[in-house]
mmCIF file of the N, C-alpha and C atoms, coordinates in Angstrom:
data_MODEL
# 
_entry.id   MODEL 
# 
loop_
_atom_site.group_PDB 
_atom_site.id 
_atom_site.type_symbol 
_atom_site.label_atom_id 
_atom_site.label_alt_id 
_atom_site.label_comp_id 
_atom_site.label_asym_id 
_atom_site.label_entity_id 
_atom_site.label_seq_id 
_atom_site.pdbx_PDB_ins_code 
_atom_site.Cartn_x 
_atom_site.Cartn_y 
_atom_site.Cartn_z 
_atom_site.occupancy 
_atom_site.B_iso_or_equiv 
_atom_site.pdbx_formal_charge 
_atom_site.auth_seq_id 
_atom_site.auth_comp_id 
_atom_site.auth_asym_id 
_atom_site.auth_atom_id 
_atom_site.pdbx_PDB_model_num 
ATOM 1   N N  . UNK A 1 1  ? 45.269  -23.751 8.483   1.00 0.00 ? 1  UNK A N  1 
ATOM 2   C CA . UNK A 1 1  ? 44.249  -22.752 8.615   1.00 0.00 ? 1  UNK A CA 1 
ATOM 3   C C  . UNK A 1 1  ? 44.768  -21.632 9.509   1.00 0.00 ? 1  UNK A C  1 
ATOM 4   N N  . UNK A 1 2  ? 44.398  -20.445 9.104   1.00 0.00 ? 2  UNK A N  1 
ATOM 5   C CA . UNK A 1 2  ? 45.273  -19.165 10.213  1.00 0.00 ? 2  UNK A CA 1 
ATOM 6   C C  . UNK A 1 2  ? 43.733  -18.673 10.511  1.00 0.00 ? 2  UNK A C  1 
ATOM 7   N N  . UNK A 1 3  ? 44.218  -18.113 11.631  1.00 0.00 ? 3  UNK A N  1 
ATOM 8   C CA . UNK A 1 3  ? 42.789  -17.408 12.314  1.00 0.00 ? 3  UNK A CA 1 
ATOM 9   C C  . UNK A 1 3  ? 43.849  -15.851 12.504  1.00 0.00 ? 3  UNK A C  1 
ATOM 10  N N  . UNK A 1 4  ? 42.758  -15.495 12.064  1.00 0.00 ? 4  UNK A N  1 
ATOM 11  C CA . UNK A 1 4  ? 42.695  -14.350 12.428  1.00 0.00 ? 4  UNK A CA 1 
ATOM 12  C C  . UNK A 1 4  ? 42.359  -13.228 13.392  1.00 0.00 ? 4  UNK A C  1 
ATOM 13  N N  . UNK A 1 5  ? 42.765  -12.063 14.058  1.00 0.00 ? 5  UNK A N  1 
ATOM 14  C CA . UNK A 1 5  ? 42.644  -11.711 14.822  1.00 0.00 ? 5  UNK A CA 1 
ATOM 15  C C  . UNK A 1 5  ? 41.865  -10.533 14.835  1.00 0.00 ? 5  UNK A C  1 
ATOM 16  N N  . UNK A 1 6  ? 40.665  -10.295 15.380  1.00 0.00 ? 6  UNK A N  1 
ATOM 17  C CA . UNK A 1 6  ? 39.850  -8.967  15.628  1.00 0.00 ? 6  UNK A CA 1 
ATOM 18  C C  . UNK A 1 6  ? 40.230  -8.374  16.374  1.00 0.00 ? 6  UNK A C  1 
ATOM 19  N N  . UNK A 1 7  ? 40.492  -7.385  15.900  1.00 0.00 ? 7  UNK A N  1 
ATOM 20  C CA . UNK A 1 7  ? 40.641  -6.155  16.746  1.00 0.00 ? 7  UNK A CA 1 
ATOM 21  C C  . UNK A 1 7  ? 39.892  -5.161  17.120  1.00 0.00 ? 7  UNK A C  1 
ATOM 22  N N  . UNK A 1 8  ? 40.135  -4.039  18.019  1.00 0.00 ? 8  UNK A N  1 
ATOM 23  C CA . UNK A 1 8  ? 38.846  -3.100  18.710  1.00 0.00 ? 8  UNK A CA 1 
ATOM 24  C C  . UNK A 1 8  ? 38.495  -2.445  17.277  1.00 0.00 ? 8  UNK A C  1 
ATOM 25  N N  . UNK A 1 9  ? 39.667  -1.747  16.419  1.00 0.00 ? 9  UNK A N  1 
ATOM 26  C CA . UNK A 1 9  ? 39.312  -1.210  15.283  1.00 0.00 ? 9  UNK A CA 1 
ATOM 27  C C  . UNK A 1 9  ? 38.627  -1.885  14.244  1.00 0.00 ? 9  UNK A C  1 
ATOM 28  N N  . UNK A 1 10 ? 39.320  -2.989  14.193  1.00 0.00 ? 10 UNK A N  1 
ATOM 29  C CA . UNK A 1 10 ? 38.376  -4.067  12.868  1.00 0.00 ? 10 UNK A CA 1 
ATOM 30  C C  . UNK A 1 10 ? 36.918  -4.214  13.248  1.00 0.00 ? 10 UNK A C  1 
ATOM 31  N N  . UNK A 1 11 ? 36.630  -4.710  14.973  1.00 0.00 ? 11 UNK A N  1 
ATOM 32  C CA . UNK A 1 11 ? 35.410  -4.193  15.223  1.00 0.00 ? 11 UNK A CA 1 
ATOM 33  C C  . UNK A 1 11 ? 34.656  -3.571  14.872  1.00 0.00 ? 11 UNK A C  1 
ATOM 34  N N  . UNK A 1 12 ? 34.733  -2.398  15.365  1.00 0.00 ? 12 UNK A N  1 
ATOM 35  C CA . UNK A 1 12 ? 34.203  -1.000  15.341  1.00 0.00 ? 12 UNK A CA 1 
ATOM 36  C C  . UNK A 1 12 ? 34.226  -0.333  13.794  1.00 0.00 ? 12 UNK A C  1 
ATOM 37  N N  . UNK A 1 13 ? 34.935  -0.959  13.009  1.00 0.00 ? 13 UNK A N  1 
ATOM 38  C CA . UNK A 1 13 ? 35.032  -1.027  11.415  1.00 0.00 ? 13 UNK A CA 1 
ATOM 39  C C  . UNK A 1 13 ? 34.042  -1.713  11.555  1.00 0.00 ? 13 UNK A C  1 
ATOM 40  N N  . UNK A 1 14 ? 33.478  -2.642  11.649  1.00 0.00 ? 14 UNK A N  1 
ATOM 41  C CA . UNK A 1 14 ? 32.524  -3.941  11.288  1.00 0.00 ? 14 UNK A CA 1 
ATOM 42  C C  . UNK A 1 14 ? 31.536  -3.393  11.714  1.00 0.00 ? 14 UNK A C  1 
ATOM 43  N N  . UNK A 1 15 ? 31.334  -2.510  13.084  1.00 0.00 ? 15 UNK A N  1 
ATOM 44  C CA . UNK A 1 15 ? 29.730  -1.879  13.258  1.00 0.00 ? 15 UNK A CA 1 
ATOM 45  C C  . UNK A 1 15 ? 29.905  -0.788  12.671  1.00 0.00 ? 15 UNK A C  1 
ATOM 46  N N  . UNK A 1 16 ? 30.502  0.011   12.337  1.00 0.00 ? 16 UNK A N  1 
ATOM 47  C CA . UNK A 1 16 ? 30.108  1.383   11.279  1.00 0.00 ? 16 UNK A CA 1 
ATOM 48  C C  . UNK A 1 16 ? 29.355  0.457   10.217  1.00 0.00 ? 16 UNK A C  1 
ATOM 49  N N  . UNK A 1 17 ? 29.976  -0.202  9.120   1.00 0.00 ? 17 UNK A N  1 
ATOM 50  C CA . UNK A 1 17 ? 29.377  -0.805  8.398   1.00 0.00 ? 17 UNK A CA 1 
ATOM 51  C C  . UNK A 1 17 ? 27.618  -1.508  8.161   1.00 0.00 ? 17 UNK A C  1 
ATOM 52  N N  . UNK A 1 18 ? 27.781  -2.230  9.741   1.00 0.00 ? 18 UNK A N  1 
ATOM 53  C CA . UNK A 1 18 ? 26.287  -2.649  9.453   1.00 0.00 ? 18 UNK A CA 1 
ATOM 54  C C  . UNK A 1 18 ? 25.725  -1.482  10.314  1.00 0.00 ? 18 UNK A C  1 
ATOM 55  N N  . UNK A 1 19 ? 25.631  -0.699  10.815  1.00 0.00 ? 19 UNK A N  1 
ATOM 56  C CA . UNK A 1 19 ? 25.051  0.545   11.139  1.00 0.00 ? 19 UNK A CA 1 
ATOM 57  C C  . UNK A 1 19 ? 24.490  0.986   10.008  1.00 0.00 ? 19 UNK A C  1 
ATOM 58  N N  . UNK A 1 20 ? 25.569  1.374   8.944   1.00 0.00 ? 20 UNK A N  1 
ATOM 59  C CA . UNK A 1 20 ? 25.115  1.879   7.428   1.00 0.00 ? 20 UNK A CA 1 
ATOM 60  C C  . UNK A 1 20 ? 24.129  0.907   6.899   1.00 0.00 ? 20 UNK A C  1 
ATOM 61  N N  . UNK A 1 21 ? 24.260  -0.059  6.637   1.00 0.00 ? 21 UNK A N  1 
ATOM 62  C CA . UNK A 1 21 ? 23.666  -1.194  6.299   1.00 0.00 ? 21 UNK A CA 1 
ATOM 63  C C  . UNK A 1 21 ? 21.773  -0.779  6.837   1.00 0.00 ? 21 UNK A C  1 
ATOM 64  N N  . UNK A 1 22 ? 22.155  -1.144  8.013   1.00 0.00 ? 22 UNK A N  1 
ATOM 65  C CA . UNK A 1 22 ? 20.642  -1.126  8.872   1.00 0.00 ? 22 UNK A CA 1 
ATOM 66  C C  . UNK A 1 22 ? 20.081  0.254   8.274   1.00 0.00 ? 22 UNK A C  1 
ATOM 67  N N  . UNK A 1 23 ? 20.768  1.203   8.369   1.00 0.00 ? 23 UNK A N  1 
ATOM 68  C CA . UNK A 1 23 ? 20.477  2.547   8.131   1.00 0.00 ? 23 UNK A CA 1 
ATOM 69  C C  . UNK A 1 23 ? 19.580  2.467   6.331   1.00 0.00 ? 23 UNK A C  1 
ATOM 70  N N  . UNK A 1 24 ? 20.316  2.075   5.969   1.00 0.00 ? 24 UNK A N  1 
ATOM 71  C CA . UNK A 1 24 ? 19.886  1.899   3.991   1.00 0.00 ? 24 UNK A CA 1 
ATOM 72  C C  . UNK A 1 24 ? 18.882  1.398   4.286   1.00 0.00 ? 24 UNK A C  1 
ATOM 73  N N  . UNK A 1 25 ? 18.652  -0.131  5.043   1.00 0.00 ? 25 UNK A N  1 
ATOM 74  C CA . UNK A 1 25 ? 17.269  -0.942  5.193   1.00 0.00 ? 25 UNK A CA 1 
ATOM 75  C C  . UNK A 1 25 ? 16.207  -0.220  5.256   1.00 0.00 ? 25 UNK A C  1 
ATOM 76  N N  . UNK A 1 26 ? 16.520  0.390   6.680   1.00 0.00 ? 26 UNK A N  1 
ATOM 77  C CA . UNK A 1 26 ? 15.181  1.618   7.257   1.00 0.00 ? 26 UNK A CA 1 
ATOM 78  C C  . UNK A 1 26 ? 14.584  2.421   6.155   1.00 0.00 ? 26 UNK A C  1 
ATOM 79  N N  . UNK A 1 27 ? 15.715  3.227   5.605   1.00 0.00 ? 27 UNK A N  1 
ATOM 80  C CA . UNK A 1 27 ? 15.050  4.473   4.730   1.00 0.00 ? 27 UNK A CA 1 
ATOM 81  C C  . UNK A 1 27 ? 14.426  3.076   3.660   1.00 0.00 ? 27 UNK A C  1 
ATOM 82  N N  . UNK A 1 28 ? 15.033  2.721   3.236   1.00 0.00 ? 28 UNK A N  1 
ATOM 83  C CA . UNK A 1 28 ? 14.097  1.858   1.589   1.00 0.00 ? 28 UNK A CA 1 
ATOM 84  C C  . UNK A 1 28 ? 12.821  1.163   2.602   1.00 0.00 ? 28 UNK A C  1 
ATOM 85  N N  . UNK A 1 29 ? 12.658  0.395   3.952   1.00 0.00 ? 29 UNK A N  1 
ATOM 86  C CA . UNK A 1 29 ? 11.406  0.126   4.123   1.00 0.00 ? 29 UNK A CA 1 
ATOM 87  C C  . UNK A 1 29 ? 10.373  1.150   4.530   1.00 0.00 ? 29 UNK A C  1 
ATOM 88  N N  . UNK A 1 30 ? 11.009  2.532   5.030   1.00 0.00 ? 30 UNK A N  1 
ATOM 89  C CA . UNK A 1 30 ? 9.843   3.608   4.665   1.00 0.00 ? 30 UNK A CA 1 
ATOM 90  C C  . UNK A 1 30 ? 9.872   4.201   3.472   1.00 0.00 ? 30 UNK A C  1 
ATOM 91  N N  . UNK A 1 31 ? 10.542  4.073   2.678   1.00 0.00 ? 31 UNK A N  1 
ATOM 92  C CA . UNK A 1 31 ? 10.315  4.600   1.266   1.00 0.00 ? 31 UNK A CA 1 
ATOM 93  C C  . UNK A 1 31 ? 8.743   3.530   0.871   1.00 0.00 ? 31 UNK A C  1 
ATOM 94  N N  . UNK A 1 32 ? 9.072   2.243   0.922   1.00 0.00 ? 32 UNK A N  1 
ATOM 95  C CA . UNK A 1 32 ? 8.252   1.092   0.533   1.00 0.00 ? 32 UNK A CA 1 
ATOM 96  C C  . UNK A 1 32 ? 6.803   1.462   1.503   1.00 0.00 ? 32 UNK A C  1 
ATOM 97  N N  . UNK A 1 33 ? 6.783   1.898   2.277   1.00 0.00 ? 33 UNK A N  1 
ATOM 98  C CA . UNK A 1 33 ? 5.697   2.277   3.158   1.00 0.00 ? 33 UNK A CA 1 
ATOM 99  C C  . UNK A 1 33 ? 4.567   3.450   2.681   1.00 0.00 ? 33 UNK A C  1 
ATOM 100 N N  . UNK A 1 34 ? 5.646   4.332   2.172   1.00 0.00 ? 34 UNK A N  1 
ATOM 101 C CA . UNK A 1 34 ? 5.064   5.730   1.554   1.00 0.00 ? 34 UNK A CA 1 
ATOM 102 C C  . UNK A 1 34 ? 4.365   5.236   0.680   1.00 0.00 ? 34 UNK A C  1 
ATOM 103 N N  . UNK A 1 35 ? 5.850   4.261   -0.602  1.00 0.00 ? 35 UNK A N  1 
ATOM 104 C CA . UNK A 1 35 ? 4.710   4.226   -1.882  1.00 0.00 ? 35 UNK A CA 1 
ATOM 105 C C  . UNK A 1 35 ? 3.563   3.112   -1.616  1.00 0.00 ? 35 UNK A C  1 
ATOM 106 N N  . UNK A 1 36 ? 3.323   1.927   -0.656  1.00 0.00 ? 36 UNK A N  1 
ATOM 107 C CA . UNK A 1 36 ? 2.277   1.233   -0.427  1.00 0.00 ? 36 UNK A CA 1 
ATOM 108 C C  . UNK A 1 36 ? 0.763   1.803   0.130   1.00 0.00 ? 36 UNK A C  1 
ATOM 109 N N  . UNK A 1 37 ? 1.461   2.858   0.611   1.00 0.00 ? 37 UNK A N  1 
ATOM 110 C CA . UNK A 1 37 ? 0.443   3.765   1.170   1.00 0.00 ? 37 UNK A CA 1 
ATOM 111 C C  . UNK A 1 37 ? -0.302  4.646   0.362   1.00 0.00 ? 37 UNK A C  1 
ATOM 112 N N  . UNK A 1 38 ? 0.678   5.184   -0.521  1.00 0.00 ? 38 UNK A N  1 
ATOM 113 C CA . UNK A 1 38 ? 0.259   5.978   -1.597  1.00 0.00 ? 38 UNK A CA 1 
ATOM 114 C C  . UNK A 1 38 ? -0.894  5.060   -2.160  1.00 0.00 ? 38 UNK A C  1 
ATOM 115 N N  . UNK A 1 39 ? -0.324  3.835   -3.005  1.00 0.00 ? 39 UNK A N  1 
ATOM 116 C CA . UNK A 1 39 ? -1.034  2.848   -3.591  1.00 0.00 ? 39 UNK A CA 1 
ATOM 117 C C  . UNK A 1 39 ? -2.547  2.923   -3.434  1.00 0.00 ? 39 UNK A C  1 
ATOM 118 N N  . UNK A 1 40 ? -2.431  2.231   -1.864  1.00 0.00 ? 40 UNK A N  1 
ATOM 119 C CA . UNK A 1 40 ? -3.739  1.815   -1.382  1.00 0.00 ? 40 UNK A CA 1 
ATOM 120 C C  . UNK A 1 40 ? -4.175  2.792   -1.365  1.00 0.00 ? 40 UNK A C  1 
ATOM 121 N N  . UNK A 1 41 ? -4.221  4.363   -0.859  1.00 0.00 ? 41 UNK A N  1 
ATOM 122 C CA . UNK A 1 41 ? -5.463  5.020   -1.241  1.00 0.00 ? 41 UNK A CA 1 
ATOM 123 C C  . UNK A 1 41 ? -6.013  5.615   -2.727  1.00 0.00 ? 41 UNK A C  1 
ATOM 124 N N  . UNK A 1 42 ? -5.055  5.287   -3.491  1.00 0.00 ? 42 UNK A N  1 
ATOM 125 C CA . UNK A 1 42 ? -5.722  5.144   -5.154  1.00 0.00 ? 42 UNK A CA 1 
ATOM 126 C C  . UNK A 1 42 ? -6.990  4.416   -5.223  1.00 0.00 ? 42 UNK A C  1 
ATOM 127 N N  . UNK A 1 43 ? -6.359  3.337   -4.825  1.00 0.00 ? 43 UNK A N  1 
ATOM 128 C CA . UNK A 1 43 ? -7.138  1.987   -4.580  1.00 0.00 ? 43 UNK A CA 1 
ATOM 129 C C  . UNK A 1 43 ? -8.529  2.048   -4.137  1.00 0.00 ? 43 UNK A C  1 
ATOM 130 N N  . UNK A 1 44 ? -8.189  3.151   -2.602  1.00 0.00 ? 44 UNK A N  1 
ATOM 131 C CA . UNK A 1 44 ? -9.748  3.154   -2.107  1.00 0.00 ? 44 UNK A CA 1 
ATOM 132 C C  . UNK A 1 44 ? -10.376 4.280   -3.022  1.00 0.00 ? 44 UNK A C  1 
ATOM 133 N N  . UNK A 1 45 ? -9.909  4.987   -3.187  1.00 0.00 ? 45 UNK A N  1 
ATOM 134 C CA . UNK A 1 45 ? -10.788 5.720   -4.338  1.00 0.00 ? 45 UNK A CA 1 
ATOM 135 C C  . UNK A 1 45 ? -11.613 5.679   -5.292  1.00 0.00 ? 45 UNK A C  1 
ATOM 136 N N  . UNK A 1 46 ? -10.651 4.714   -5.863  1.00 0.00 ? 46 UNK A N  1 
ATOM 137 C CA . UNK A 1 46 ? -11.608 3.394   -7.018  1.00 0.00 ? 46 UNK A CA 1 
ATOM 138 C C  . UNK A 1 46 ? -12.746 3.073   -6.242  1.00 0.00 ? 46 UNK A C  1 
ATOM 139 N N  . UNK A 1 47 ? -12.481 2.149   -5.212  1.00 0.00 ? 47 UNK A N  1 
ATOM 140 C CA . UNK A 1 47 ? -13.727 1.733   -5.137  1.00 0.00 ? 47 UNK A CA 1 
ATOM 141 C C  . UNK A 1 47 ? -14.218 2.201   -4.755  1.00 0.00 ? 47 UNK A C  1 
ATOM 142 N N  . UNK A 1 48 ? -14.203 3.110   -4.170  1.00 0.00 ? 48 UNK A N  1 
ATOM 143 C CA . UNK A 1 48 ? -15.141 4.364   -3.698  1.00 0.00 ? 48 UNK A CA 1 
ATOM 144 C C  . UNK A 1 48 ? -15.982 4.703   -4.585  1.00 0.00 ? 48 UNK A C  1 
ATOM 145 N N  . UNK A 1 49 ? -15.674 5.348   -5.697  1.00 0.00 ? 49 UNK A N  1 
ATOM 146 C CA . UNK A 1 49 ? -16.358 5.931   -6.957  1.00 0.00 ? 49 UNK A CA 1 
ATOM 147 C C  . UNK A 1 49 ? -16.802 4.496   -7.861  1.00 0.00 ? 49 UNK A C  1 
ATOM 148 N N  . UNK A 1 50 ? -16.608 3.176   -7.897  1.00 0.00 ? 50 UNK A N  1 
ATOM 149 C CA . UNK A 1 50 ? -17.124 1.837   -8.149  1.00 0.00 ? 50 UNK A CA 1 
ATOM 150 C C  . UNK A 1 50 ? -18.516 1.930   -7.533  1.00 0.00 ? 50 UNK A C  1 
ATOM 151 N N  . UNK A 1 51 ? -18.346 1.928   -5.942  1.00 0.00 ? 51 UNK A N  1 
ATOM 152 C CA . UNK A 1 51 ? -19.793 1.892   -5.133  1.00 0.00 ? 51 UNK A CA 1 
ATOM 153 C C  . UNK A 1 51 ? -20.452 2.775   -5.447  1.00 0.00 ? 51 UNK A C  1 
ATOM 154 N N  . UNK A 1 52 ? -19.954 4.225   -5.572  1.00 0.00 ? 52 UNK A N  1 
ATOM 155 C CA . UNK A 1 52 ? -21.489 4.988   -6.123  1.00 0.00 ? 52 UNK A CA 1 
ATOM 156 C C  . UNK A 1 52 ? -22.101 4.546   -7.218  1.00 0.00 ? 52 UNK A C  1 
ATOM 157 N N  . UNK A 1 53 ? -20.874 4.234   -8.247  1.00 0.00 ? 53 UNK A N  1 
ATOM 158 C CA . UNK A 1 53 ? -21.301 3.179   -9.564  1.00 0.00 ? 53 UNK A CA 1 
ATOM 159 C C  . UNK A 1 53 ? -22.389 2.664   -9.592  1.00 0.00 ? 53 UNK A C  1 
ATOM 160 N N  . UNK A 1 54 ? -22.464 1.349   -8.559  1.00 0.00 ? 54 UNK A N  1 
ATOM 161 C CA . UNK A 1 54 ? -22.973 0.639   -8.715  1.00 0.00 ? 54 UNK A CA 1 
ATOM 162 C C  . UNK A 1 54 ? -24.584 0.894   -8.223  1.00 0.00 ? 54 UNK A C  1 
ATOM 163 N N  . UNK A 1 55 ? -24.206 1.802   -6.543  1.00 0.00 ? 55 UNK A N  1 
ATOM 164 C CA . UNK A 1 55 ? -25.302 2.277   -6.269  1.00 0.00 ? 55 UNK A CA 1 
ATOM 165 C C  . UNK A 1 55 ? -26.281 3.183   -7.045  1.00 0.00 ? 55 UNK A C  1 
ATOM 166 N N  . UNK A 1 56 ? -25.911 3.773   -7.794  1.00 0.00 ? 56 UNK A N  1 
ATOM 167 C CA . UNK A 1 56 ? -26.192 4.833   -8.919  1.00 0.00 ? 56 UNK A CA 1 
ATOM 168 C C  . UNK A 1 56 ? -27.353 4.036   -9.666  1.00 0.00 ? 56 UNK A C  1 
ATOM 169 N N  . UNK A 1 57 ? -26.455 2.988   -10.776 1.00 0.00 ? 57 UNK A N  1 
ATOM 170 C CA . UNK A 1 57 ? -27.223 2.034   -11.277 1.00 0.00 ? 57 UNK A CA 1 
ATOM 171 C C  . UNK A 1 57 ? -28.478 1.303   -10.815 1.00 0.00 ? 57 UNK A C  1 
ATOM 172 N N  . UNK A 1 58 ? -28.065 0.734   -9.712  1.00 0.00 ? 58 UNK A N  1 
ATOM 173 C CA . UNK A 1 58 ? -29.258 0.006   -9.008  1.00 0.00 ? 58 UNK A CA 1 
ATOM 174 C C  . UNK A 1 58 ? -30.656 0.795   -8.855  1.00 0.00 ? 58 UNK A C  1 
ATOM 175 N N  . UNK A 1 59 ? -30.281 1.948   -8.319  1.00 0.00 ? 59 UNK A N  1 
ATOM 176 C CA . UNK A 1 59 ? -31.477 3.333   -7.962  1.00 0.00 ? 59 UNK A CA 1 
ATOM 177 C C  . UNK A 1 59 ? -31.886 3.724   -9.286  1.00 0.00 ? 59 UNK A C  1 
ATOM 178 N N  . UNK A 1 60 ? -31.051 3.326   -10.477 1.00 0.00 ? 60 UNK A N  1 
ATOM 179 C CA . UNK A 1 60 ? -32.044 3.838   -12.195 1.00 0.00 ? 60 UNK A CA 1 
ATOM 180 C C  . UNK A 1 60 ? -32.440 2.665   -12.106 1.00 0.00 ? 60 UNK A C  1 
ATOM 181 N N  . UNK A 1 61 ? -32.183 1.181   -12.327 1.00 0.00 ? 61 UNK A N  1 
ATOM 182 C CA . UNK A 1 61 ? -32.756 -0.378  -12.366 1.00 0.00 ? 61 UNK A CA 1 
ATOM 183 C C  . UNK A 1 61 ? -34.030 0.349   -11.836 1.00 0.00 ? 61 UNK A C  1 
ATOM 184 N N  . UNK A 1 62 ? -33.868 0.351   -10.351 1.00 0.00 ? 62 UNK A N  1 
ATOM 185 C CA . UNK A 1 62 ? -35.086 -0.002  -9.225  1.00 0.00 ? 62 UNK A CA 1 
ATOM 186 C C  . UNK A 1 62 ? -36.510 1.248   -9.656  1.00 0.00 ? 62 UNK A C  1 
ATOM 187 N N  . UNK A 1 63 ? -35.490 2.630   -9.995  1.00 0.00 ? 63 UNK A N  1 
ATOM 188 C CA . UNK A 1 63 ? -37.095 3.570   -10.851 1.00 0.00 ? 63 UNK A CA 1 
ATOM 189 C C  . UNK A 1 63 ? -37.610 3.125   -11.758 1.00 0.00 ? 63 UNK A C  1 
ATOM 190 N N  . UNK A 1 64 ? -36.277 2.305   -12.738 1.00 0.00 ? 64 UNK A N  1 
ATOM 191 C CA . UNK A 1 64 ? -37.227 2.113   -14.221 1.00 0.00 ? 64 UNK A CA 1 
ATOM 192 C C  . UNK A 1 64 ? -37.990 0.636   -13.977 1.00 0.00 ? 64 UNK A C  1 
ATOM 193 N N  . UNK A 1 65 ? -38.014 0.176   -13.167 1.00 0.00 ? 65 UNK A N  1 
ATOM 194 C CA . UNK A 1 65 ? -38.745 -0.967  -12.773 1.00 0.00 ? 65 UNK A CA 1 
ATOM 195 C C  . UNK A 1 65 ? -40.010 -0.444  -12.166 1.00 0.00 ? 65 UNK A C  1 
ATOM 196 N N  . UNK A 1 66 ? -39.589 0.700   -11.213 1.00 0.00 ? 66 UNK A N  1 
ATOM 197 C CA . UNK A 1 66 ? -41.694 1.399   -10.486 1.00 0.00 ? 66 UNK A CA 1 
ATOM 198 C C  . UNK A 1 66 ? -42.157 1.842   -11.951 1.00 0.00 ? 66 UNK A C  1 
ATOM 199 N N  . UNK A 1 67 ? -41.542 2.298   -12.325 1.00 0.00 ? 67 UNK A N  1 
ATOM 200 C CA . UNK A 1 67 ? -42.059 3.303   -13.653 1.00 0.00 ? 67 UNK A CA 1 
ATOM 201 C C  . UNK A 1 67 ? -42.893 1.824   -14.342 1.00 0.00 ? 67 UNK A C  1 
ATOM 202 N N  . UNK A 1 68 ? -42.166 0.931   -15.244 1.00 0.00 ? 68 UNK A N  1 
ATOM 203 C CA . UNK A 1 68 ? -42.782 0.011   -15.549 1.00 0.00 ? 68 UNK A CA 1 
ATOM 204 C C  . UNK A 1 68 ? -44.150 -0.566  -14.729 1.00 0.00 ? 68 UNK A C  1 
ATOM 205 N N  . UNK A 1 69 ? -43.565 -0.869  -13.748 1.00 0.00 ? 69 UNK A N  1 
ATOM 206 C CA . UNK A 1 69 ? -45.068 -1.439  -13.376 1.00 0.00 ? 69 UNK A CA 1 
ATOM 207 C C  . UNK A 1 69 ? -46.306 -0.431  -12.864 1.00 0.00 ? 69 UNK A C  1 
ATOM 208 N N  . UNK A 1 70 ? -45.783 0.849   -12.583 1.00 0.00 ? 70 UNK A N  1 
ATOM 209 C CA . UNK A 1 70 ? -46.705 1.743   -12.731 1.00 0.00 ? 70 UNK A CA 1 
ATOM 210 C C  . UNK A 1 70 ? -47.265 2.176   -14.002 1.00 0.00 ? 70 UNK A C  1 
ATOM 211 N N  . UNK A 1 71 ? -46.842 1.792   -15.114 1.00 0.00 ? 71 UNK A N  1 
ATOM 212 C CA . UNK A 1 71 ? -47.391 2.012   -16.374 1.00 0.00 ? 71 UNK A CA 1 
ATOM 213 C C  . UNK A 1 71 ? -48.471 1.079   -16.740 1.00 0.00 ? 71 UNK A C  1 
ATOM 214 N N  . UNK A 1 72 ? -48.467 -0.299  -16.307 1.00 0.00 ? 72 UNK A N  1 
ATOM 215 C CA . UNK A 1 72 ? -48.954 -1.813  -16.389 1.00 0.00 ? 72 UNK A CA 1 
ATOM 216 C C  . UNK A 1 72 ? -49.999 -1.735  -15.781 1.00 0.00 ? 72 UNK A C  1 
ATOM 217 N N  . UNK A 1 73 ? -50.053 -1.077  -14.613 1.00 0.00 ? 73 UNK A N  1 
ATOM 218 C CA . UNK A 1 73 ? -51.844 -0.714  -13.962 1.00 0.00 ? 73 UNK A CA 1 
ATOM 219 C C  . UNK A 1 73 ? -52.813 -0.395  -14.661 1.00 0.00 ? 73 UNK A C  1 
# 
């Protein structure tokens, strides 16, 4: 088995490298940040415009229900 010997340069070769490395990580986990971010406020939008939906509906249910029983008197 031979061992090999590190040197200051092979070093310092070896942290440029994962410097770059770390560096690539960063930008792609804020890239991944942007578009998750992006995402989720699609997302809340939807349901945003879902809840008036629904609220919408309920408030025609709940008139055409007075209406009915105000007709029934």
């Amino acid at each position: 088995m031979t061992r090999e010997n590190w040197t200051d340069a092979r070093l310092d070769d070896l942290s440029g490298r994962m410097d770059r490395g770390f560096q690539r990580v960063d930008r792609d986990v804020r890239d991944l940040r942007s578009e998750m971010k992006d995402g989720f406020g699609r997302i809340d939008a939807r349901f945003d415009s879902l809840q008036r939906t629904l609220f919408l509906a309920a408030a025609g249910v709940i008139a055409s229900l007075i209406g009915l029983i105000a007709t029934q008197l």
